[in-house]
C-alpha positions in Angstrom: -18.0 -75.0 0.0 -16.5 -72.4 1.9 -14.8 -69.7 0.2 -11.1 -69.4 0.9 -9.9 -65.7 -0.4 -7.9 -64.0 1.6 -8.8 -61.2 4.2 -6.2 -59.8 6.5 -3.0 -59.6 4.8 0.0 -58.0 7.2 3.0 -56.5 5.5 6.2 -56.0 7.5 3.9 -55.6 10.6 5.8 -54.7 13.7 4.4 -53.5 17.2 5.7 -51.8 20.2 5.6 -48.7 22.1 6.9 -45.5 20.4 10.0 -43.8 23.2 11.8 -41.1 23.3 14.2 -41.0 20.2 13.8 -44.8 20.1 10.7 -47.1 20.0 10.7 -50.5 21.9 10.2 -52.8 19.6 8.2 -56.0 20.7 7.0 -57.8 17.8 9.5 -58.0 14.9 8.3 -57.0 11.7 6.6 -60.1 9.6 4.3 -60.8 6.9 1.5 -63.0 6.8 -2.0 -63.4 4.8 -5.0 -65.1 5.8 -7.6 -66.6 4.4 -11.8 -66.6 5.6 -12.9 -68.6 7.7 -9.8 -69.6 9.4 -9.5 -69.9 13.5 -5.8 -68.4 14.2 -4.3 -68.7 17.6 -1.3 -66.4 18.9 0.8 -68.2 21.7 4.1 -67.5 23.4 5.1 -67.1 26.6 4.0 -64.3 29.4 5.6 -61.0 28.1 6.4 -62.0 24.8 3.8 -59.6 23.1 0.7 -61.5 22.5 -1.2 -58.5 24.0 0.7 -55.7 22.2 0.0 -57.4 19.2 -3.8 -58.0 19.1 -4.4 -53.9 20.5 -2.2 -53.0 17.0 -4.1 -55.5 14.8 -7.3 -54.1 16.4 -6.2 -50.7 15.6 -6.3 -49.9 19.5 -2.3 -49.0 18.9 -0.9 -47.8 15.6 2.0 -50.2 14.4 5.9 -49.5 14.7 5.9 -50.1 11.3 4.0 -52.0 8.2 0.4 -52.5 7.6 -2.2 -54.2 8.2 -4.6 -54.6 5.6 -8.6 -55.9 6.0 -10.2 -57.2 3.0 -7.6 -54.4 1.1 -8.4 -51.3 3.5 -5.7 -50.3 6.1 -7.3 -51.1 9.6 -5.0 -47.9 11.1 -6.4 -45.6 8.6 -10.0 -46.1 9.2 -12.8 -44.3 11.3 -13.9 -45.6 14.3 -17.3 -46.8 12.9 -16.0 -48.2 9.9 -13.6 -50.7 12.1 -16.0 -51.7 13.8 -18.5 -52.8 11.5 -15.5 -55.4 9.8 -13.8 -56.5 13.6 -14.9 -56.5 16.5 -12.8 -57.4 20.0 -13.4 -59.4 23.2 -11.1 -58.3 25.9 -10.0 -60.9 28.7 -10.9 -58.6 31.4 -14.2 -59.2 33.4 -17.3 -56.9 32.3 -19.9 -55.3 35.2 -22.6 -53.9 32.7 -25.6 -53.5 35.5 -28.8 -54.9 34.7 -28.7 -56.1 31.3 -30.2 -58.9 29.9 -28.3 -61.4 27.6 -29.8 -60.1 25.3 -30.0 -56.6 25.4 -26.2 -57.3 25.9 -25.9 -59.0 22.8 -27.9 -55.9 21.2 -25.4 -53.7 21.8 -23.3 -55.3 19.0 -25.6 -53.5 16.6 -24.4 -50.1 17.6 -22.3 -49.6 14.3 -24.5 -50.1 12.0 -28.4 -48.0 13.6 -28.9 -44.7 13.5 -27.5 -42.4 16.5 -30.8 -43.0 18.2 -29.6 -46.7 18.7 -33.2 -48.0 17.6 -32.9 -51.7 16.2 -35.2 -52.7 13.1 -36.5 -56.3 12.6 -33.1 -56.9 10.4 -31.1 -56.0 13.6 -33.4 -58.2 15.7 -32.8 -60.6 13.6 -29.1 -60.8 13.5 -29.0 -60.3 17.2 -31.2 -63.4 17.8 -29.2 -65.1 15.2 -25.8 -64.0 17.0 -27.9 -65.7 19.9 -28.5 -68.9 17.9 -25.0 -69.6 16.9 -23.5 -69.8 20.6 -25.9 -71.7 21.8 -27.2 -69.2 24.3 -31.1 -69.0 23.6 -32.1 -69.9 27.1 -29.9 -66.8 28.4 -31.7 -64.7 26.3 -33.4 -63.0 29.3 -31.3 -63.5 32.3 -29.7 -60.4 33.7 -26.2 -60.5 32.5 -24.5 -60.4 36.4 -26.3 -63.1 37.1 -24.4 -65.9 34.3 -21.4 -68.1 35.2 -18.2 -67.0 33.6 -18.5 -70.0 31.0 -22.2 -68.2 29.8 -20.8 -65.0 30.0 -18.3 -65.5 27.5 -20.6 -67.2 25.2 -23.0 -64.0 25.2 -19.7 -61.8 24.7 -19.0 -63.9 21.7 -22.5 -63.0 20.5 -22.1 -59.5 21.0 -19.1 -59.6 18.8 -21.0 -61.5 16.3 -24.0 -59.8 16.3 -21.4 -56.7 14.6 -21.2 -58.6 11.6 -17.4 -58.1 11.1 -15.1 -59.6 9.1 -12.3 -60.8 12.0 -12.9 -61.4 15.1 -10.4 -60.6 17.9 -10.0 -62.6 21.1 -7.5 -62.2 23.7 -7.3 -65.0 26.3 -11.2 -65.6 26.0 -10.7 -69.1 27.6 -8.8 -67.3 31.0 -11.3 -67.3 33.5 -13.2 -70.7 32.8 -12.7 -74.4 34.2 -10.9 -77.1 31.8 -14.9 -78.1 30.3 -15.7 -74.6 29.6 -12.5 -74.0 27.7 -12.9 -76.9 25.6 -16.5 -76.0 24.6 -15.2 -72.5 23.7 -12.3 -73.3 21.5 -14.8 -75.7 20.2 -17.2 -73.0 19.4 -14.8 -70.7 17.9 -13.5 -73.2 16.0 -17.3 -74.0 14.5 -17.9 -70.4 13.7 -15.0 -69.9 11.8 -16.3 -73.4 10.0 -19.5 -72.7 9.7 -19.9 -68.5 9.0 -16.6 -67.9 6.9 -15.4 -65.6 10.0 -12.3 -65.4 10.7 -10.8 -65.8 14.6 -7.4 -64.5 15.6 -7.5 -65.6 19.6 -4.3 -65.8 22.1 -4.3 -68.2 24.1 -2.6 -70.1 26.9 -4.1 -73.5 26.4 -1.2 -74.8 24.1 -2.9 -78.2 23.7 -6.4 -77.1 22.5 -4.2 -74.7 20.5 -2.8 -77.3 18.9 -5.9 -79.5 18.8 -8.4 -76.9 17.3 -6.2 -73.8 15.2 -6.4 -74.0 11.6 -3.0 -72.3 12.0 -0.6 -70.6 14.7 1.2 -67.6 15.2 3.9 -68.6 17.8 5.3 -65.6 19.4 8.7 -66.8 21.3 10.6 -63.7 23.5 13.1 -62.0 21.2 9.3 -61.2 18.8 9.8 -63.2 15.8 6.5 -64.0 14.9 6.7 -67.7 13.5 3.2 -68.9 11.2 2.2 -72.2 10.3 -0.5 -75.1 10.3 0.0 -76.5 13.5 1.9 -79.6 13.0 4.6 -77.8 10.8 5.9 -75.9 14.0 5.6 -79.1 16.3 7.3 -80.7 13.6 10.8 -78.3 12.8 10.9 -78.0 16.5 9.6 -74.4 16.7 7.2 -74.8 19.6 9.3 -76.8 21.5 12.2 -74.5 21.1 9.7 -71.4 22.1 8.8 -73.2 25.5 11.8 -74.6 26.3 13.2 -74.0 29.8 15.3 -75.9 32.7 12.3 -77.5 34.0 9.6 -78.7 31.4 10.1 -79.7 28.0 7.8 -80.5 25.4 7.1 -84.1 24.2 7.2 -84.1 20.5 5.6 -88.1 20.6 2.4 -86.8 22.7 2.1 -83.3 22.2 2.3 -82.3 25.9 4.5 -80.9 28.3 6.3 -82.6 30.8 8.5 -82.1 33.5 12.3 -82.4 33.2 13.3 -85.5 34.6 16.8 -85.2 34.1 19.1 -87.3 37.0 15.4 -89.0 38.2 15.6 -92.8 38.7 14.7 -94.5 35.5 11.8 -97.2 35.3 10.8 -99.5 31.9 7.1 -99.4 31.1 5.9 -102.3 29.4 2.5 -102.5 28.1 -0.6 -100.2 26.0 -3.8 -98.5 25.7 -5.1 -96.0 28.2 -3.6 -97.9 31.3 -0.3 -97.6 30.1 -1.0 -93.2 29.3 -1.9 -93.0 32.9 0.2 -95.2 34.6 3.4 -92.7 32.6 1.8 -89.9 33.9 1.7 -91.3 37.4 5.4 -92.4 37.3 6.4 -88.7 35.8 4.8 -86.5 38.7 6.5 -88.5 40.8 9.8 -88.2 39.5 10.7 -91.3 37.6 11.9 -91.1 34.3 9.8 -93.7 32.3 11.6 -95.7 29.3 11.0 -97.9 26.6 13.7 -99.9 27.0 17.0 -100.0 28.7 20.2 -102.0 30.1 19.4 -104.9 33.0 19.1 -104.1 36.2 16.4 -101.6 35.7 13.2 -101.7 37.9 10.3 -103.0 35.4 6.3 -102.0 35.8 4.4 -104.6 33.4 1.3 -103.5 33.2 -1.6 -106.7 33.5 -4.4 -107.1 31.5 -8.1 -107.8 32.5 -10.8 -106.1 34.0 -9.2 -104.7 37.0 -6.0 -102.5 36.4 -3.0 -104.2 38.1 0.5 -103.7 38.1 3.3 -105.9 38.0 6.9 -104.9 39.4 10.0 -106.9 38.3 13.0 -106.0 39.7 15.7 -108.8 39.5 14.2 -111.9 41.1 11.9 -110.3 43.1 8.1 -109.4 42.0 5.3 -107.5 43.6 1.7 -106.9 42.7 -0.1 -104.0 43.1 -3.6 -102.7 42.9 -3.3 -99.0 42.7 -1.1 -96.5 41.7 -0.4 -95.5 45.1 0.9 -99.0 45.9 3.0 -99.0 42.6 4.6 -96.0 43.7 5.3 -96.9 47.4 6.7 -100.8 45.8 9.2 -98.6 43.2 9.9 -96.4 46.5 10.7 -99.5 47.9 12.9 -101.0 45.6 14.8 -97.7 45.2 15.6 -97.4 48.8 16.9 -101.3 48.5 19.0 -100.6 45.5 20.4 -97.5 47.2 21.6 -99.6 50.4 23.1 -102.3 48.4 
């Protein structure tokens, strides 16, 4: 079984920039320990600190005030080599590295631990095609590294960072520049690794719902820089990340974990019915600016959905009923009956 001591342990951590007489101070001091083999993602909104805070935990930055200890040794206090043989960091922006392989790119993750001639013996061979191995990347082994897709790039900068042999591993936004597939595979990868090698992962993120799907815990970092820490149904559940997103035009369902927009003042329509028809056909209704409700007072425009083979929709709105095939004729028959309702 995995072990579960602890390795980074932050006391009174806070991070900012250091001013003039002053220092602006973006993440509030907090305390927090973690244990191996844990995948941590830090989320918040644009400018809340996310960034600030991975460059001090990485010791790119010093801290503002606190510490933050790695399996017991001060990350701020020690030498460049030694930090990075026990973290190592993949940054969101795009690399250029010329006409590296995969795998000579991969290679370079053994930097920290060969002599200064950079020579790799068979036990650095074999961690880097093991580094290989774990991602899932052996047939890009040998293609030039400018040549990948954004998706196989980050999978070979993953490697890289493993083939260091660190302790933590520190991601910011490593899902940024890849479609909705890519991103899942990712945060499923990084969530296998930690699994699966006892490394711990402390990634930001903007994907809230795989977030939420895949973290063993979350850091949510709301503006003001009170770092709040927890599995991540505890913080769904006191209304913590819905309080952190909040704003006058999306709110977060707490029933199925997604956001939505507000449809505060929209015309309100009662969905009746279950199963994937009835997720899609709420969706439907949402973008276009109904509000969809369980139940309500008479008189409200009713979509029943029917069941069988074919999806079809049923409106029922007082006496009169229409049918409809597609979700483009239920909204143009609830268009309908709006513009009816309004004239009466």
């Amino acid at each position: 079984m995995m072990s579960q001591k602890p390795l980074l342990h932050l006391q009174d951590l806070s991070a900012g920039y250091p001013q003039r007489g002053s220092a602006r101070v973006v993440v509030q001091p907090f305390s927090q320990t973690v244990a191996t083999g844990k995948l941590i993602c830090l989320i918040g909104p644009n400018g809340a600190g996310k960034s600030t805070l991975l460059r001090t935990l990485a010791g790119m930055q010093k801290p503002l005030g606190g510490r933050a200890l790695l399996a017991g040794h001060d990350i701020h206090h020690m030498n460049a080599g030694e930090r990075a043989r026990r973290l190592s960091v993949v940054l969101t922006q795009k690399m250029e590295v010329g006409m590296f392989t995969g795998y000579e790119l991969v290679a370079l993750g053994r930097h920290p631990h060969t002599s200064w001639v950079g020579r790799l013996s068979a036990e650095d061979r074999a961690v880097v095609e093991r580094s290989i191995r774990l991602v899932g990347a052996e047939r890009l082994a040998s293609r030039f590294f400018n040549t990948l897709s954004d998706g196989e790039r980050q999978k070979m900068l993953i490697a890289r960072a493993l083939a260091q042999e660190p302790d933590l591993l520190i991601l910011d936004e490593p899902t940024a520049y890849l479609d909705l597939p890519r991103r899942v595979e990712t945060m499923a990868l990084l969530r296998d690794l930690a699994r699966q090698t006892g490394l711990t992962i402390l990634m930001s993120t903007h994907d809230l719902d795989l977030a939420l799907r895949s973290a063993n815990q979350i850091w949510l970092l709301p503006e003001g820089g009170q770092v709040r820490a927890g599995a991540p149904e505890d913080l769904v559940l006191s209304g913590a990340f819905e309080a952190a997103f909040r704003s006058a035009v999306v709110a977060f369902d707490i029933e199925s974990g997604a956001f939505r927009s507000s449809t505060g003042g929209a015309e309100r329509v009662l969905l009746t019915g279950s199963g994937v028809q009835y997720t899609w056909t709420q969706r439907a209704l949402e973008r276009e600016g109904f509000a969809v409700v369980a139940e309500g007072p008479p008189g409200l425009p009713e979509v029943r959905l029917e069941e069988g083979a074919r999806c079809r929709w049923r409106i029922v709105f007082g006496a009169e009923v229409m049918i409809c095939s597609s979700v483009d004729e239920l909204i143009a028959g609830l268009r309908t009956f709006d513009r009816r309702a309004e004239a009466s």
